[in-house]
C-alpha positions in Angstrom: 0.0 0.0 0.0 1.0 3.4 -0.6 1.2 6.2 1.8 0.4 10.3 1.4 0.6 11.2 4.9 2.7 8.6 6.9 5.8 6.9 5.5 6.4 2.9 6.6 10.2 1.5 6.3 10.5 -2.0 7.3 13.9 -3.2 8.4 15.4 -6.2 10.2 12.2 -6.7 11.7 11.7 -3.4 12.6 9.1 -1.2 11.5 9.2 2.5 11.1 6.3 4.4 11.5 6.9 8.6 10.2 4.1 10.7 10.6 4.8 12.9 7.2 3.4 16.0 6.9 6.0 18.6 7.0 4.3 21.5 5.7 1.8 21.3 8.4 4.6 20.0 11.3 3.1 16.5 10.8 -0.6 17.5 12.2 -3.4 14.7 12.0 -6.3 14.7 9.4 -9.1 11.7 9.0 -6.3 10.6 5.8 -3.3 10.5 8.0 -5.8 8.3 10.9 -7.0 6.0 8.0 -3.4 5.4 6.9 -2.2 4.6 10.7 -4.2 2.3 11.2 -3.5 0.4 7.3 0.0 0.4 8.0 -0.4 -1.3 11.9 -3.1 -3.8 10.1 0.1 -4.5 7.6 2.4 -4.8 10.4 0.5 -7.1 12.5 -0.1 -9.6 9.5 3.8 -9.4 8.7 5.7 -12.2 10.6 8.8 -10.2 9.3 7.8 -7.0 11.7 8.5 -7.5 15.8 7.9 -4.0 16.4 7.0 -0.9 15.5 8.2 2.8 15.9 6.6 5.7 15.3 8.0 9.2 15.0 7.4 12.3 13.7 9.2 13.7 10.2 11.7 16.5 10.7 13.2 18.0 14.1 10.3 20.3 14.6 7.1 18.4 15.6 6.5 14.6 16.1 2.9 16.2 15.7 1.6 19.6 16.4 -2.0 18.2 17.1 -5.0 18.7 14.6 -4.8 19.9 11.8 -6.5 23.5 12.0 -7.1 24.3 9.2 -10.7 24.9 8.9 -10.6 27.0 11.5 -13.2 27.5 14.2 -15.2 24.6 12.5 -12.1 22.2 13.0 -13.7 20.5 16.0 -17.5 21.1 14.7 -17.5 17.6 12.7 -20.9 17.8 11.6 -19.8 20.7 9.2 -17.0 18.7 8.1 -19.5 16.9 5.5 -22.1 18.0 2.8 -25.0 17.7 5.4 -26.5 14.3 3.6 -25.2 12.3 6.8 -25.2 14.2 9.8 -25.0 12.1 13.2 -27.8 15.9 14.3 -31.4 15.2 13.4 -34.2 17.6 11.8 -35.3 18.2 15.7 -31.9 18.3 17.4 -31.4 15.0 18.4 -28.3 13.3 18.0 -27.3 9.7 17.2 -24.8 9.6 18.9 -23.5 6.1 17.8 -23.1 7.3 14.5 -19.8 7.5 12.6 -19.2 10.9 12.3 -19.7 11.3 16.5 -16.2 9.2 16.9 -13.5 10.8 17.9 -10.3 10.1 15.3 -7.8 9.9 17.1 -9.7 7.7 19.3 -9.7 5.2 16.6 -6.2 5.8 16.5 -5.5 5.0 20.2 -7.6 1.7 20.2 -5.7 0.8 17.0 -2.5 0.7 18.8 -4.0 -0.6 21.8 -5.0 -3.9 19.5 -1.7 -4.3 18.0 -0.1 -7.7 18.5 3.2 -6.4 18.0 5.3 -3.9 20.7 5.1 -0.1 19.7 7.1 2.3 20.8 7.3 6.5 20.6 10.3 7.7 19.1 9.1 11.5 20.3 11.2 13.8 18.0 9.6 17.1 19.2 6.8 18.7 20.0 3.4 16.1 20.8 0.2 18.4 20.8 -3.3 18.1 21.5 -3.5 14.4 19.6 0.5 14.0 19.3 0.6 13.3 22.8 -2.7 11.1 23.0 -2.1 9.2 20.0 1.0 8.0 22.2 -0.7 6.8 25.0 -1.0 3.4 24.4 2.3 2.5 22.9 4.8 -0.1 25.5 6.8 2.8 25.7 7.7 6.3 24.7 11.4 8.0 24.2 11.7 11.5 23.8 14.1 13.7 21.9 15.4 16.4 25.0 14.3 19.2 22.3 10.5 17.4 22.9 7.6 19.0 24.1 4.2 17.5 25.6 0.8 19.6 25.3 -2.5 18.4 26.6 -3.9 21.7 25.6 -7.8 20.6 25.2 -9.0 22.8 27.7 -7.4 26.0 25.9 -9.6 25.0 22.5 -13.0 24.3 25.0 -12.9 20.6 24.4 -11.6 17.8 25.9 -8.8 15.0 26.5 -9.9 12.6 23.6 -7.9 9.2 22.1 -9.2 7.2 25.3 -6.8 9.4 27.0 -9.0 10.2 30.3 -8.0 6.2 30.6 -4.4 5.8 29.4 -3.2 9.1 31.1 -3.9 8.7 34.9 -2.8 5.4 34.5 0.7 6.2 33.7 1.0 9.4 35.5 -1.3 9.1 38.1 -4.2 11.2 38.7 -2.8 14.3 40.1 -0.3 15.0 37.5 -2.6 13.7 34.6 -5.4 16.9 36.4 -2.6 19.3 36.3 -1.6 18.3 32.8 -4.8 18.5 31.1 -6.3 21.5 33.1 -3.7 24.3 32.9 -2.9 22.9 28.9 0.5 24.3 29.7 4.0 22.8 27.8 5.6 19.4 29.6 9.1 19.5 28.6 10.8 16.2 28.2 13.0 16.1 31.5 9.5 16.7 33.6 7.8 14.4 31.0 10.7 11.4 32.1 10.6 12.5 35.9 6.9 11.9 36.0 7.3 8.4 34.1 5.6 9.5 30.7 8.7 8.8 28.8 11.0 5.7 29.8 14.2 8.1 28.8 15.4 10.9 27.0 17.9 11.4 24.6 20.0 13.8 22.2 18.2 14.4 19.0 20.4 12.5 16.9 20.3 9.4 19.2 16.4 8.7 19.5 15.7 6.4 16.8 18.6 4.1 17.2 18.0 4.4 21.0 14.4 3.3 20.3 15.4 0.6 18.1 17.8 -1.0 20.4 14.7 -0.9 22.9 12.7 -2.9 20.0 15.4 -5.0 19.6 15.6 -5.7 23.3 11.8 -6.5 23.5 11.6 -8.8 21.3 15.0 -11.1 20.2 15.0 -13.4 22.4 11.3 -13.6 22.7 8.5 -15.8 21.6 6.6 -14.0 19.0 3.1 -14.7 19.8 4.5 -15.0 23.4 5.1 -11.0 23.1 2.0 -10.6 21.4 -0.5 -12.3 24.5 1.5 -10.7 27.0 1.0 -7.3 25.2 -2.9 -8.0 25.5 -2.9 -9.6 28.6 -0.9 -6.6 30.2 -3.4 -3.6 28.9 -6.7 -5.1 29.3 -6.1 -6.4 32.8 -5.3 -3.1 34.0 -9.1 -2.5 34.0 -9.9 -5.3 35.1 -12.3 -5.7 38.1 -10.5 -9.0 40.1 -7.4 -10.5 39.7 -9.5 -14.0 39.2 -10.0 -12.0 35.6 -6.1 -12.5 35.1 -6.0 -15.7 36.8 -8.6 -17.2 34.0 -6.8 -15.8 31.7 -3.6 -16.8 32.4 -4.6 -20.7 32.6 -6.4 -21.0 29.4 -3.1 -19.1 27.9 -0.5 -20.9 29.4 -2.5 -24.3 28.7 -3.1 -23.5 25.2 0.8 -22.4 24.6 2.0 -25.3 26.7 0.8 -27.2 23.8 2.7 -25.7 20.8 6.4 -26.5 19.6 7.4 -22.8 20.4 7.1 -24.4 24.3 8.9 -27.0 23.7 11.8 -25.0 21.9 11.6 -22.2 24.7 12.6 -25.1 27.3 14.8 -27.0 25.6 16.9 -24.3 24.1 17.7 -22.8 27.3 18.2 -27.0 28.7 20.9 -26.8 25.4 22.2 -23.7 26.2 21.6 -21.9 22.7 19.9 -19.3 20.9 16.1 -20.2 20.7 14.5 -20.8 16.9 10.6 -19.8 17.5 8.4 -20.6 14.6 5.0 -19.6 15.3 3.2 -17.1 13.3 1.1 -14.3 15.0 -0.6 -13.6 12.1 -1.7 -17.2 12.2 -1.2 -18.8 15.6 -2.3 -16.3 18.1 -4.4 -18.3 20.0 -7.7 -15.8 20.7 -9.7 -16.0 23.4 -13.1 -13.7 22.7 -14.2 -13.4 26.2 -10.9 -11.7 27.0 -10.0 -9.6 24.2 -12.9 -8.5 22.0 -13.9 -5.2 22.5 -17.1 -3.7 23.4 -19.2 -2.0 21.0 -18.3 1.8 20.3 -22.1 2.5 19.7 
């Protein structure tokens, strides 16, 4: 598939996610969401990719937010079409299931949050409004020292969007996530690493191979689907309402894996003292269980 608005370079099982939109310092449209979430459905049905970086084009912006250039109506997405579909009925009402209610980078968010493969934040500058969401629910996020956060919602009169009223207190803790996203003001990278929203910082030049060597440390000596459960397993279990939830889950996991050669090689690689050889295929084994992982309706 080809790409206007992102840029995707596979490499030595790494794949590298560029928001590209330098004219506008990389900011989101409904395009650049649509191609996102194309290029993670290609990297999760590639056995050649075991994780994915994004980053942002340039030394400027990993993204500067949405895109605002339609002006006060930019958040007003009922005027965004030609009126033939609007979610806003002939008496007011709203349908509020319908399409054009759902927040973007929302989709976004979820998107990443489904992937089966780790993804990581190479955060080359400044994360706005939806840069910083969209970011949320990667495994980890580095940031360039020149990097700025901005949860400025509250300065446009809307709101934390991209799931973020979830993710965000949940990596930050509540009272930083308040102060965050109520004052809207700048987090620079060393406060973003000192209150655990970036796992480290580094010189500009240094980020992505810094990033990659985290990819690469995730995932060579690791299982495949193994990495791809316990991605799952981790995220959705911190809302879950018992740890009997995780205990379930773990057994039928650990029963059904228990079963496949990757096990087997796992064990008797380290008994042999060598380099594992895993041959299981995400894209084809990952072993689903619906009652865990599928995800409630939007609507």
């Amino acid at each position: 598939m080809s790409y206007d608005q992102i840029r995707l370079d596979k490499h030595e099982g790494i794949a590298l996610l560029t928001l590209y939109r330098p004219e506008r310092m990389n900011a989101f449209t409904g395009e650049m969401m649509a191609e996102i979430i194309a290029a993670l459905d290609d990297c999760d049905a590639d056995d050649g990719v075991r994780a994915v970086i994004f980053t942002g084009h340039g030394e400027k912006a990993y993204c500067a937010g949405a895109d605002l250039g339609a002006g006060a109506a930019t958040f007003d997405y009922d005027k965004h079409g030609d009126g033939s579909d609007s979610p806003v009925a002939a008496d007011g009402t709203i349908d509020w299931s319908h399409p054009l209610v759902r927040d973007g980078g929302g989709r976004v968010s979820m998107r990443i949050f489904e992937a089966k493969k780790p993804v990581l934040g190479a955060i080359n500058g400044a994360a706005v409004g939806i840069g910083a969401t969209m970011t949320l629910s990667m495994d980890a996020r580095l940031a360039s020292d020149t990097a700025r956060y901005g949860f400025v919602f509250a300065r446009r009169d809307i709101v934390p969007e991209a799931a973020s009223s979830w993710f965000l207190p949940r990596l930050v803790g509540i009272q930083t996530a308040v102060d965050w996203c109520y004052s809207g003001r700048l987090i620079p990278a060393a406060e973003a690493h000192e209150k655990r929203l970036v796992q480290s910082v580094h010189a500009p030049g240094e980020l992505i191979d810094a990033a990659i060597a985290k990819a690469r440390e995730y995932t060579a000596d690791s299982a495949p689907v193994s990495v791809a459960l316990t991605r799952h397993m981790m995220w959705r279990m911190l809302g879950a309402p018992h740890p009997m939830s995780a205990h379930r889950w773990d057994s039928r996991v650990i029963f059904s894996r228990g079963r496949s050669p990757d096990a087997a090689e796992g064990v008797t690689s380290f008994l042999e003292k060598r380099a594992p050889n895993f041959t299981a295929s995400v894209a084809n084994d990952y072993p689903a269980f619906a009652e865990f992982e599928d995800a409630p309706p939007y609507g």
